[in-house]
BALO-905059 format. One record per residue (C-alpha): z, x, y. Coordinates in steps of 0.05 Angstrom, whole numbers, padded with zeros to 5 digits, always signed. Layout:
<rs>
ZXY;...
</rs>
This chain:
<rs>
-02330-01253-00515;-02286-01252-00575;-02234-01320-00575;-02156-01296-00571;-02135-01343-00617;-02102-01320-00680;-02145-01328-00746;-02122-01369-00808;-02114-01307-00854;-02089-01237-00831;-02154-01191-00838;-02150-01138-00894;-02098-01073-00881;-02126-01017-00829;-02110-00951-00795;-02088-00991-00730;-02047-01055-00765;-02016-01013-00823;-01984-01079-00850;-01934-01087-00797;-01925-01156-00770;-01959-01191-00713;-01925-01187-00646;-01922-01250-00620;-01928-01242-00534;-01923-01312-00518;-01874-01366-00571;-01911-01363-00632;-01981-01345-00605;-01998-01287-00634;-02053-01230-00617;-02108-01216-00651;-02130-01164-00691;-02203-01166-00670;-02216-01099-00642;-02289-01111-00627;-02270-01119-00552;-02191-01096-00546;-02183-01049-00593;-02144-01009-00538;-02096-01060-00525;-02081-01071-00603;-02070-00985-00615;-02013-00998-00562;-01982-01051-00589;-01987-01015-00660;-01960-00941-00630;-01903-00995-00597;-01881-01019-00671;-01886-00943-00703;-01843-00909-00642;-01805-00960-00615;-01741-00931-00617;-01764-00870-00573;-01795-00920-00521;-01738-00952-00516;-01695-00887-00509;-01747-00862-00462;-01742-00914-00410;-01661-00915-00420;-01659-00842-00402;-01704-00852-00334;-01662-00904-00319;-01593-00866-00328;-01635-00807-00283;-01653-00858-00226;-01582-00890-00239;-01544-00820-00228;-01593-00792-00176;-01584-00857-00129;-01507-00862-00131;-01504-00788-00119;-01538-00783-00058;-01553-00847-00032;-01493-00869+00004;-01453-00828+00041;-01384-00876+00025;-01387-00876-00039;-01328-00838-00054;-01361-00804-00127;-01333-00743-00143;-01374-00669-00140;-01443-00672-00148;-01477-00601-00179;-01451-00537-00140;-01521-00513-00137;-01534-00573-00091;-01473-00556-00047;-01483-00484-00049;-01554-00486-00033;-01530-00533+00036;-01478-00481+00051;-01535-00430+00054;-01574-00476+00102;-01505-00478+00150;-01510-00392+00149;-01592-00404+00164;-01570-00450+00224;-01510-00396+00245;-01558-00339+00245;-01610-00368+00286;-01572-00382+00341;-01533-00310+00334;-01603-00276+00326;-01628-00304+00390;-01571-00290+00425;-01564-00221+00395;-01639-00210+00425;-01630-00245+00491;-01565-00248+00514;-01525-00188+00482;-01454-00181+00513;-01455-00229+00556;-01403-00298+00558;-01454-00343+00573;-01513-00361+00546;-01574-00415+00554;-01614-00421+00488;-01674-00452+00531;-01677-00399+00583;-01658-00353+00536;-01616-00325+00592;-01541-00303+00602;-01494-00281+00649;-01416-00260+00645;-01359-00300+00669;-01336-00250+00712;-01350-00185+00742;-01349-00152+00675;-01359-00177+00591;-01289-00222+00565;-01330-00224+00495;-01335-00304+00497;-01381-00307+00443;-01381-00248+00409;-01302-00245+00389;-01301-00320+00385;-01354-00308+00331;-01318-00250+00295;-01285-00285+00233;-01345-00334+00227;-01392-00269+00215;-01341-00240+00156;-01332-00314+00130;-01413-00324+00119;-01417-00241+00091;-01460-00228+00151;-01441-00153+00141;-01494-00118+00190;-01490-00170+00245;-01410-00156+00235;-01412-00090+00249;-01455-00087+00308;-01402-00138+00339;-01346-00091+00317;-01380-00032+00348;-01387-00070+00412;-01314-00089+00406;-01290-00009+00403;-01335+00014+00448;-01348-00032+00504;-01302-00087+00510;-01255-00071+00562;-01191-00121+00591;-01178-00076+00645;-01222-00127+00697;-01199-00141+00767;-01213-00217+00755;-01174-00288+00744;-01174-00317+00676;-01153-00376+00649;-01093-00365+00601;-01099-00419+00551;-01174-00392+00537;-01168-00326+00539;-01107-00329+00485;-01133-00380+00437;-01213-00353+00440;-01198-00277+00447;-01129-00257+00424;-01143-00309+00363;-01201-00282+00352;-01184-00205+00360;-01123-00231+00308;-01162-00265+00260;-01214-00204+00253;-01152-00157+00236;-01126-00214+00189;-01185-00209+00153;-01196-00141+00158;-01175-00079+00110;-01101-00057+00128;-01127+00005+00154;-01163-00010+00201;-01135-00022+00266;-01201-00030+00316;-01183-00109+00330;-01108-00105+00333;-01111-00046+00382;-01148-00092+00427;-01105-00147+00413;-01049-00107+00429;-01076-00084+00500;-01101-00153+00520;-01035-00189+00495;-00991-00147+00540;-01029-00174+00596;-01038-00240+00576;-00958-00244+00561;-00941-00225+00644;-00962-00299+00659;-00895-00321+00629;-00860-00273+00685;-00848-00339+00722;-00774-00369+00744;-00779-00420+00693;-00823-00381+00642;-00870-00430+00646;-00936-00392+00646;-00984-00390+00695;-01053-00423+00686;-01089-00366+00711;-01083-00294+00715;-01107-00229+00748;-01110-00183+00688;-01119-00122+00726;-01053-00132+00771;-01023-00175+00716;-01002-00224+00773;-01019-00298+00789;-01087-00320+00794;-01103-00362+00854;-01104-00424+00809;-01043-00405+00775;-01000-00461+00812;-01044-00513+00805;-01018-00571+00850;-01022-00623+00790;-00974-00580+00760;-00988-00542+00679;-01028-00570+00635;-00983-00588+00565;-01035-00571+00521;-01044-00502+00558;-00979-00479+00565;-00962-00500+00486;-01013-00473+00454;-01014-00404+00461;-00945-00397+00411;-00988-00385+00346;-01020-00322+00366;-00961-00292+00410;-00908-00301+00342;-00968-00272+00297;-00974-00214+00353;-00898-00200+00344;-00899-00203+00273;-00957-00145+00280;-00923-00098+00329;-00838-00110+00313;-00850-00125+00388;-00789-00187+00403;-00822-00210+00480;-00884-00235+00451;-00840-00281+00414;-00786-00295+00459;-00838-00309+00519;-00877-00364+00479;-00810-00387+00447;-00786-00408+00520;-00836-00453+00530;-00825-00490+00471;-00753-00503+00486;-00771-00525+00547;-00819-00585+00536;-00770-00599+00473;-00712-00616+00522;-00753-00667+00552;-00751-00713+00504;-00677-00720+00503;-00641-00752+00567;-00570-00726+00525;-00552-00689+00468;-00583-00718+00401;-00606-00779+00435;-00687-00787+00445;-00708-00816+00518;-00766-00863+00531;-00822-00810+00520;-00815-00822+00441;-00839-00764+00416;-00909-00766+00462;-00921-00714+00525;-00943-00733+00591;-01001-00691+00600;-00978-00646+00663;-00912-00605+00676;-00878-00580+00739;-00880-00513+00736;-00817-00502+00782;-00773-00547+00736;-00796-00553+00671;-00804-00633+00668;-00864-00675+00658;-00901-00694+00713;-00938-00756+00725;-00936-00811+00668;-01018-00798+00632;-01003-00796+00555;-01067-00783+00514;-01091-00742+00456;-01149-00713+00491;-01159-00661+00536;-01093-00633+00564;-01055-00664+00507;-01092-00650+00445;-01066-00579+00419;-00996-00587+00437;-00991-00639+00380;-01026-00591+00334;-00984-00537+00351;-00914-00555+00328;-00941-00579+00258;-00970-00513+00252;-00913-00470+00287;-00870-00505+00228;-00923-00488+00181;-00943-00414+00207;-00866-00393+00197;-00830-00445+00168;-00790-00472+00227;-00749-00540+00219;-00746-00557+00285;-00823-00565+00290;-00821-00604+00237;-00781-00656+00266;-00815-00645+00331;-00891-00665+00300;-00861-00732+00256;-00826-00759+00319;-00892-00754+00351;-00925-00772+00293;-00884-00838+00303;-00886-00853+00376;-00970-00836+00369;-00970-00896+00311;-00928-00937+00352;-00955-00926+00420;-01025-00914+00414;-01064-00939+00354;-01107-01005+00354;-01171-01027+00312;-01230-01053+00347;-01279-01107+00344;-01303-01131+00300;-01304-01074+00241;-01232-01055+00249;-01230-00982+00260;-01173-00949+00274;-01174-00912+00341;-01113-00875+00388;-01122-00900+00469;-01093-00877+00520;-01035-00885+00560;-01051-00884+00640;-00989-00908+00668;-00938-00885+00616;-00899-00900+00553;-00888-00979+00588;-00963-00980+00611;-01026-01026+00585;-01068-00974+00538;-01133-00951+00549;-01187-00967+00502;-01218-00898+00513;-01215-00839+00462;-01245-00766+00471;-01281-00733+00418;-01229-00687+00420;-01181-00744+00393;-01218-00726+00336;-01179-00661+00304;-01119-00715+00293;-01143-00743+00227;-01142-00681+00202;-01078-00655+00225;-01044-00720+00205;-01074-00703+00124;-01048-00630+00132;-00981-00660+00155;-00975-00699+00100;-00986-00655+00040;-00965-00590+00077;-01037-00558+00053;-01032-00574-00017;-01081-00616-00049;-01061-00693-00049;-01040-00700-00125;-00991-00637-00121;-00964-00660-00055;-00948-00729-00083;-00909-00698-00144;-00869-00655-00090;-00791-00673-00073;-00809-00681+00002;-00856-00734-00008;-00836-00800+00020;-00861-00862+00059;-00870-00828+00121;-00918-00773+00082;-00964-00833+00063;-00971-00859+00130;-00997-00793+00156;-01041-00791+00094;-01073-00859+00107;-01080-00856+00181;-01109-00792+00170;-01158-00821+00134;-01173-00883+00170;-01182-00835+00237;-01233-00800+00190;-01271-00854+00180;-01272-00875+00254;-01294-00809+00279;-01358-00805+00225;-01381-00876+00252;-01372-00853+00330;-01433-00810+00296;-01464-00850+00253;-01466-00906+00292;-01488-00874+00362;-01559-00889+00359;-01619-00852+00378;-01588-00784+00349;-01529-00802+00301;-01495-00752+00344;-01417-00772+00377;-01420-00777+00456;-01358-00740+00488;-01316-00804+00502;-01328-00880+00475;-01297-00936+00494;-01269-00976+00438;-01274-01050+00444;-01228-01104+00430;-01282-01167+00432;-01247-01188+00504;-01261-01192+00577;-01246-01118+00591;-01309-01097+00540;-01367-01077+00591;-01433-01130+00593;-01487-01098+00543;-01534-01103+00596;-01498-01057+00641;-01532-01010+00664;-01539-00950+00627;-01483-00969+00578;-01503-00953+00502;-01473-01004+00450;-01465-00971+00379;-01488-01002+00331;-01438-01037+00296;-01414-01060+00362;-01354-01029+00358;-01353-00989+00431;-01399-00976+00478;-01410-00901+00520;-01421-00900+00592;-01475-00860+00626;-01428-00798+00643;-01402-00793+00574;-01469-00789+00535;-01469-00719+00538;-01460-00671+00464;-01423-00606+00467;-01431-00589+00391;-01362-00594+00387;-01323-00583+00324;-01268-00637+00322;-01297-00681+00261;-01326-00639+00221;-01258-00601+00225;-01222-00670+00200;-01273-00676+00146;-01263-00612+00121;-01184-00628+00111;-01195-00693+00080;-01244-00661+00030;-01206-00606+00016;-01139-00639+00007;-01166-00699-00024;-01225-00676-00065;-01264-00747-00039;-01343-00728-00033;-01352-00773+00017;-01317-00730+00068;-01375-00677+00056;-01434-00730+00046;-01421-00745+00115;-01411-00677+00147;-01487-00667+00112;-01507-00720+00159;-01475-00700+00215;-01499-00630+00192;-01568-00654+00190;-01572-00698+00258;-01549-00627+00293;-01608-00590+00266;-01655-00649+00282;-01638-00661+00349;-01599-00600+00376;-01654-00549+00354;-01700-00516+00401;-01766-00467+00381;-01822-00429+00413;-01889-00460+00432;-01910-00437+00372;-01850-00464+00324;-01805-00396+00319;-01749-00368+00346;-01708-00432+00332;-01643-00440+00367;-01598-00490+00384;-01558-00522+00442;-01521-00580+00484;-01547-00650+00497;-01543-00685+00565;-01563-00747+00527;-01545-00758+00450;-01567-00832+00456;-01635-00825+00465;-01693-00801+00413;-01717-00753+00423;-01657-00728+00458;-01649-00697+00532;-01625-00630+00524;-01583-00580+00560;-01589-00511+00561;-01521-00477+00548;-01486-00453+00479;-01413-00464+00475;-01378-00405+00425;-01338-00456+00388;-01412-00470+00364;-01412-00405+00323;-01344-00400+00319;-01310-00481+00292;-01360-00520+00284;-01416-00486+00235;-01354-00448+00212;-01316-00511+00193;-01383-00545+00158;-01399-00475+00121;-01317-00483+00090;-01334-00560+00074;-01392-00540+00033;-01365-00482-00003;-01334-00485-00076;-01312-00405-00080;-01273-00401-00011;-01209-00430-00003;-01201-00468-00058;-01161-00444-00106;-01107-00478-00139;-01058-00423-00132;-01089-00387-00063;-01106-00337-00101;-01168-00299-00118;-01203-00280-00191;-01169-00205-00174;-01096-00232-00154;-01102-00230-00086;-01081-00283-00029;-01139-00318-00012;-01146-00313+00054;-01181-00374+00077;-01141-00419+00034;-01096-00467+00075;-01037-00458+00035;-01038-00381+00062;-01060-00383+00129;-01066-00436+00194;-01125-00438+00233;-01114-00429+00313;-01135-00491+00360;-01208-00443+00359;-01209-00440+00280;-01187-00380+00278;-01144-00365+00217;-01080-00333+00225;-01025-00319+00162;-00963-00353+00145;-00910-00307+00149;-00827-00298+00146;-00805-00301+00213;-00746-00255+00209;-00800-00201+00209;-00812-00211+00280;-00753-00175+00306;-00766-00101+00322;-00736-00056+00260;-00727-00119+00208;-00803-00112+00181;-00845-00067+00176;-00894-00063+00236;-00961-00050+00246;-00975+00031+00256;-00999+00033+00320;-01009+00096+00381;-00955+00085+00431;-00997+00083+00485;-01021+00003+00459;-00947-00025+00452;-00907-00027+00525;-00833-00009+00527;-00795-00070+00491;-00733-00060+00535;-00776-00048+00600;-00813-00122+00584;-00749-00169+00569;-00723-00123+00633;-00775-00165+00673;-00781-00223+00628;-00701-00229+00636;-00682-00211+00711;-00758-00250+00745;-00708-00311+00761;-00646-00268+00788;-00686-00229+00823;-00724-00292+00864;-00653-00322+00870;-00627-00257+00903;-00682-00263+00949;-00680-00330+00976;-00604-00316+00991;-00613-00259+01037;-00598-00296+01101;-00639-00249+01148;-00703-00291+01124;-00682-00356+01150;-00661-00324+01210;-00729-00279+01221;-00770-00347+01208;-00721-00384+01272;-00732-00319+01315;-00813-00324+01312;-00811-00398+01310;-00850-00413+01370;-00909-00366+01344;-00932-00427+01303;-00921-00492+01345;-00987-00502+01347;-01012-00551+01291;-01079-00527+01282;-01056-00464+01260;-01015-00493+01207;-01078-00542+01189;-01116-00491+01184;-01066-00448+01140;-01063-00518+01083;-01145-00517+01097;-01148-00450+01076;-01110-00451+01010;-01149-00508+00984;-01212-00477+00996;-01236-00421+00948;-01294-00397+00984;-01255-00386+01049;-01196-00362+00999;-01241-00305+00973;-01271-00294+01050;-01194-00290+01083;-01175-00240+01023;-01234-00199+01028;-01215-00178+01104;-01148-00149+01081;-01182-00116+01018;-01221-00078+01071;-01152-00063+01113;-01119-00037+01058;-01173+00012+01038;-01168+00036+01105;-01097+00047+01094;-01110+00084+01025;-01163+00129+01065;-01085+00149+01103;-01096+00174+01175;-01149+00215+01205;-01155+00278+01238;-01100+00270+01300;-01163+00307+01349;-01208+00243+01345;-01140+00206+01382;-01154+00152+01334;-01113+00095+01350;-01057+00072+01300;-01079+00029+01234;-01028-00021+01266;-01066-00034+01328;-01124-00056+01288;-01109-00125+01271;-01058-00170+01298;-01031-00235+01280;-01043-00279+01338;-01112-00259+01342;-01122-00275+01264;-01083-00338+01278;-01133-00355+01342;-01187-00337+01303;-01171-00373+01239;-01187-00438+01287;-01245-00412+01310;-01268-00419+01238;-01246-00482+01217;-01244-00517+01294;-01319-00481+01321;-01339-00466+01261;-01338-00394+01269;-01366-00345+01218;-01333-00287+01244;-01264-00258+01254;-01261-00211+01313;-01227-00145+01312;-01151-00135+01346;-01080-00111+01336;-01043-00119+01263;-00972-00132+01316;-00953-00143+01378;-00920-00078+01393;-00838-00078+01410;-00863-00048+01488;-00908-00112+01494;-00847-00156+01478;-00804-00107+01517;-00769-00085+01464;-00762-00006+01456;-00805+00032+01414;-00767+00090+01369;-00815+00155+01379;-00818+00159+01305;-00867+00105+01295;-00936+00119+01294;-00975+00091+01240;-00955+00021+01196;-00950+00021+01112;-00991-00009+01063;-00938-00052+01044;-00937-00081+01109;-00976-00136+01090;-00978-00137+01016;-01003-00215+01008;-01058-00254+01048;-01029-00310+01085;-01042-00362+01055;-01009-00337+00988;-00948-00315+01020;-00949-00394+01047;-00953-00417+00974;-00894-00372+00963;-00862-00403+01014;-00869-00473+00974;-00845-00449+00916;-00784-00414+00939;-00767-00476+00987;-00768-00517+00914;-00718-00464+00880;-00673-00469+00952;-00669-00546+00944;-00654-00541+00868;-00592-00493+00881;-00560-00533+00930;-00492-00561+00926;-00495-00631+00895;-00442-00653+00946;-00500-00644+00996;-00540-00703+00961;-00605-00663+00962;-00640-00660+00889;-00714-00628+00872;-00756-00695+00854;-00826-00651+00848;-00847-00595+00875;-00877-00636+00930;-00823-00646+00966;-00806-00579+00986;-00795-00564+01067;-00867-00584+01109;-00912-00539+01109;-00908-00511+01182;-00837-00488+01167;-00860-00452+01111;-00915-00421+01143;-00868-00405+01200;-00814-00375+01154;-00871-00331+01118;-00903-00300+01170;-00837-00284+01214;-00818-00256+01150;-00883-00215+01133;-00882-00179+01213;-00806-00163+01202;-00818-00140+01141;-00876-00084+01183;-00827-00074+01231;-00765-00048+01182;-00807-00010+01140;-00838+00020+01196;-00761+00037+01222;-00752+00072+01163;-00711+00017+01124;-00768+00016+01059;-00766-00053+01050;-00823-00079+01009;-00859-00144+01037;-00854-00219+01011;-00885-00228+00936;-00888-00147+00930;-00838-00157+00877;-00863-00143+00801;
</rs>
């Protein structure tokens, strides 16, 4: 083998050494140029000398490429600025993919229908007939992603079948914010002439807007839409929820603003003024509340009931509604209402956790004075968000900053905004097993109160930061970050926002999806487990799936749709999506800014619509205005107090009355009791038969003691039955005289069940104490300290058989609660 050591003398000039000089590998020890046996390795060296320059450049440029490439996409903090919009486009696409998979199956499996369960592949309505859960929750998502023939199927379906004329209870708050927002929205983003959404909007909004027909105006929680009268969770004994009753102003003032119509408004308006007056114990002076809501309100009075403060569920949207009441039409007084709770929310509930420091909002069990809670919803999540839209109004954080308006208190909603942000991504990213958030955490403070990490079936994150308890683990889908992160990014421009709504983006597909045997027909649904891999899944698809949260990751990814500098498109026109035009609805529903003088009937120009969808505007404040006088007149007609004393010993027994309170918290028996009179009063519709069959008068067919006796049967012997008897006790039985007129009793002889005309009772007893003289030294604390409940029941059902026997005299008096 030829030596490596250099020669004395430099062999003669070749083809391979071309004269250059030696390249010395090691100090002065150079190679040589013996080629017997590494003739290779010296043409290397040789091509090194002659092309060195584009080596060099060569490796620079691969290393700029891996350089770029890893900064890009490695870390989803880093805070660069845009990568290429084919990249982002191209993920945007994948967020339709995921949207249309889960429409397509449900399109082929569960059609129509409110509910659905991807894994069954099975659905079922809400009640007896279609509400359009999913499909008019999903309306706007479909024209945002272009998905033009799946669009019109749903708008066909819309016109054609969806009908609000159901005999069946609905809950207020979801019906207005899911299907008026949505029916809104569509028209929003529809052509102007075309009316198919608003007309529906139009016919379920004037049924929706008769739960405000209350003494205080306080809505109902629940609703009959066919009779447009309370549902029987309407009163809820916990009182309205704050969020409920406070978030339903966005679409009412956009409904006005559409039909000239002034009670929409006016009934939603009410409500506002109402929780605004609790925060002041006088005139221009705040009280202890500080801006923050309890999360419950007496119906009867207006004032906040119990002392639970929290951003979560029952709280959450009535904070988002008065920044976006001020922004929708440019209110002051919503204004001021959102930074003073901006304020008392910085003051009252923020704390950073252990050991990382994130910034989290607890909870206030026991009141403004109370310890807080270390606990925080997902919901809690929409905040960060809202606080960055607060702060720059919608405009993008450089123009906001050069704005007049801006000022310390701007900043503060800016950073906590951002610092929220954060926090909400890492109740993701740091969940382990799916890198999906849990419904609630608990945020830890490194103290005695944090839970042992060997508790049983308590999950630690990962950075240690809070831990989830087994009844918490579960994943709805929900849309609350990803909502944030789109703000942040779209307001501040920082990539980071949408690097990590691609991983949240991601971990959704991963663990969410469900296929075929064979791979196909993917779809998607809830987890009863997030911290576990694989994860446990539920079977049940929420439609703010389809209709926030894909919706709000497709508008985080997208470069051409709602983000133009000026809100307006390459043709001139508004865009539509862009935040500095619209405001979304608490469903993501977008609804337009607009001057709020146009709401009032003759100053704008209203939609064009048939007369037969708008109701009579002076008919509606008729009701709206005189629902209070009227109860008032009622309750001081002194013949009821005196009817209730007259029949008093009918109800001494205290089993009966049990059995009355017994009844009204139980639905099932609710829906059992009410079923019997259904079946009277279509006997009563059928009016009286032929006089040769000597049927016996409808009155004789029921009567009250026996329903009384037998309504302890049920709950005493456990009964299953009620047995047939008289409606009365006639005047002859009592030895009273019977006028020869009277033959047959009224339909509106009984108009109520019992036990609703009991509840009636209550809530007319609260009114009575509230109207009494102050020299009397009686005050309404609550409504739970109306008269007992025996009295009431007394007072109602003396009243009710009165009631049969006057209109039965001829005297046409309608029966308790017949009253519209």
């Amino acid at each position: 083998m030829a030596s490596l050591r250099p020669k004395t003398k430099l062999k003669p000039k070749s083809k391979y050494n071309n004269g250059l000089p030696q390249f010395y590998s090691y100090k002065d020890k150079a190679i040589t140029n013996d080629y017997s046996s590494h003739q290779y390795i010296r043409l290397a060296f040789n091509l090194y000398h002659r092309y060195s320059m584009l080596v060099k450049l060569f490796f620079i440029s691969l290393a700029i490429y891996f350089t770029y490439d890893w900064a890009f996409s490695s870390s989803p903090e880093s805070g660069k600025k845009l990568t290429s919009e084919e990249l982002w486009a191209s993920r945007k696409l994948e967020v339709k993919n995921t949207f249309l998979q889960s429409w397509n199956d449900y399109v082929k499996h569960g059609w129509g229908y409110d509910i659905y369960a991807p894994v069954k592949q099975t659905g079922k309505n809400m009640v007896s007939k279609p509400l359009g859960w999913i499909i008019v929750d999903s309306l706007d998502t479909l024209m945002l992603m272009g998905c033009e023939e799946e669009l019109e199927d749903a708008k066909n379906w819309v016109d054609k079948e969806l009908d609000y004329d159901i005999n069946a209870d609905v809950n207020v708050f979801e019906t207005t914010i899911r299907m008026l927002g949505g029916l809104l929205s569509a028209h929003y983003l529809s052509d102007d002439d075309d009316t198919v959404f608003l007309e529906k909007a139009v016919i379920l909004g004037n049924k929706l807007v008769s739960a405000f027909d209350t003494p205080t105006g306080i809505p109902v929680m629940e609703l009959n839409l066919k009779s447009q009268k309370p549902g029987k969770q309407g009163f809820p004994a916990m009182g309205a929820s704050t969020s409920e009753i406070a978030t339903l102003q966005l679409e009412f003032k956009y409904l006005s603003n559409l039909t000239g119509e002034a009670y929409f408004w006016d009934a939603a308006e009410k409500v506002m003024d109402i929780l605004d007056s609790n925060q002041y114990k006088a005139p221009g002076i705040h009280n202890e509340y500080d801006g923050l809501a309890p999360i419950y309100v007496n119906q009867f009075n207006g004032e906040f009931k119990k002392e639970l403060i929290r951003l979560g569920s029952r709280g959450d949207s009535y904070y988002e509604y008065l920044l976006k009441q001020y922004l929708q039409t440019d209110e002051n007084r919503y204004l001021e209402m959102y930074e003073h709770a901006f304020k008392g929310i910085k003051k009252h509930l923020m704390r950073r956790s252990y050991p990382n420091k994130l910034v989290y909002l607890g909870e206030l069990p026991n009141g403004i004075n109370g310890e807080l809670d270390d606990k925080m919803d997902h919901l809690v999540c929409f905040i960060g968000g809202l606080f960055v839209l607060g702060a720059t109004r919608g405009l993008t954080e450089s123009n906001a900053k050069s704005q007049p308006w801006w000022n310390e208190l701007q900043q503060e909603q800016l950073d906590l905004g951002k610092e929220l942000a954060k926090t909400c991504y890492h109740m993701y990213h740091d969940t382990p097993g799916t890198g999906l958030s849990p419904e609630i955490v608990v945020f830890s403070q490194g103290g005695k109160n944090d839970l042992n990490p060997d508790h049983r079936g308590t999950t630690w994150s990962s950075g240690g930061d809070f831990y989830i308890k087994p009844n918490d683990k579960h994943n709805l889908q929900r849309p609350e970050t990803v909502e944030t992160l789109y703000y942040l990014y779209k307001i501040t421009g920082d990539i980071k926002y949408r690097e990590w709504g691609w991983e949240i983006f991601e971990n959704f597909v991963t663990h969410t999806s469900i296929s075929d045997p064979n791979g196909k027909n993917v779809r998607y649904t809830t987890l009863k487990d997030c911290t576990v891999s694989p994860s446990v899944k539920a079977d049940n698809m929420e439609s703010f799936w389809l209709a926030e949260t894909l919706k709000y990751l497709y508008l985080l990814f997208d470069d051409e749709t709602g983000t133009t500098l000026k809100g307006e498109l390459k043709n001139g026109k508004p865009d539509k999506w862009d935040i500095k035009n619209m405001v979304f609805n608490t469903e993501a529903h977008p609804l337009p800014k607009f001057d709020r003088s146009k709401f009032v009937k003759g100053t704008g120009e209203a939609a064009k619509l048939p007369n037969t969808f708008v109701k009579d505007n002076e008919e509606r404040i008729r009701k709206v205005n005189e629902a209070a006088d009227a109860l008032k007149r009622k309750l001081d007609v002194e013949a009821n107090k005196k009817a209730s004393l007259e029949h008093e010993e009918a109800f001494a027994d205290d089993k009966k009355v049990e059995a009355i309170r017994e009844m009204r918290m139980n639905d099932d028996v609710h829906e059992e009791f009410n079923s019997e009179y259904v079946a009277f009063e279509e006997k009563l519709e059928a009016g009286p038969k032929d006089s040769s069959k000597k049927e016996q008068p409808v009155e004789d067919e029921f009567s009250v003691d026996d329903i009384e006796k037998n309504l302890n049967q049920r709950h005493s012997d456990k009964q299953d039955t009620i047995s047939n008897g008289n409606l009365a006790k006639t005047e002859k039985e009592k030895g009273v005289e019977v006028p020869a007129e009277r033959t047959t009793a009224s339909k509106d002889d009984i108009s109520k069940p019992l036990n609703v005309q009991a509840e009636e009772a209550k809530i007319e007893s609260d009114l009575k104490l509230t109207q009494k003289d102050e020299k009397e030294g009686v005050k309404l604390l609550d409504n739970d300290v109306a008269k007992p409940l025996d009295e009431q029941v007394k007072e109602v059902l003396a009243e009710a058989e009165e009631k049969m026997k006057e209109s039965a005299g001829g005297v046409g008096d309608t029966a308790i609660g017949n009253q519209n």
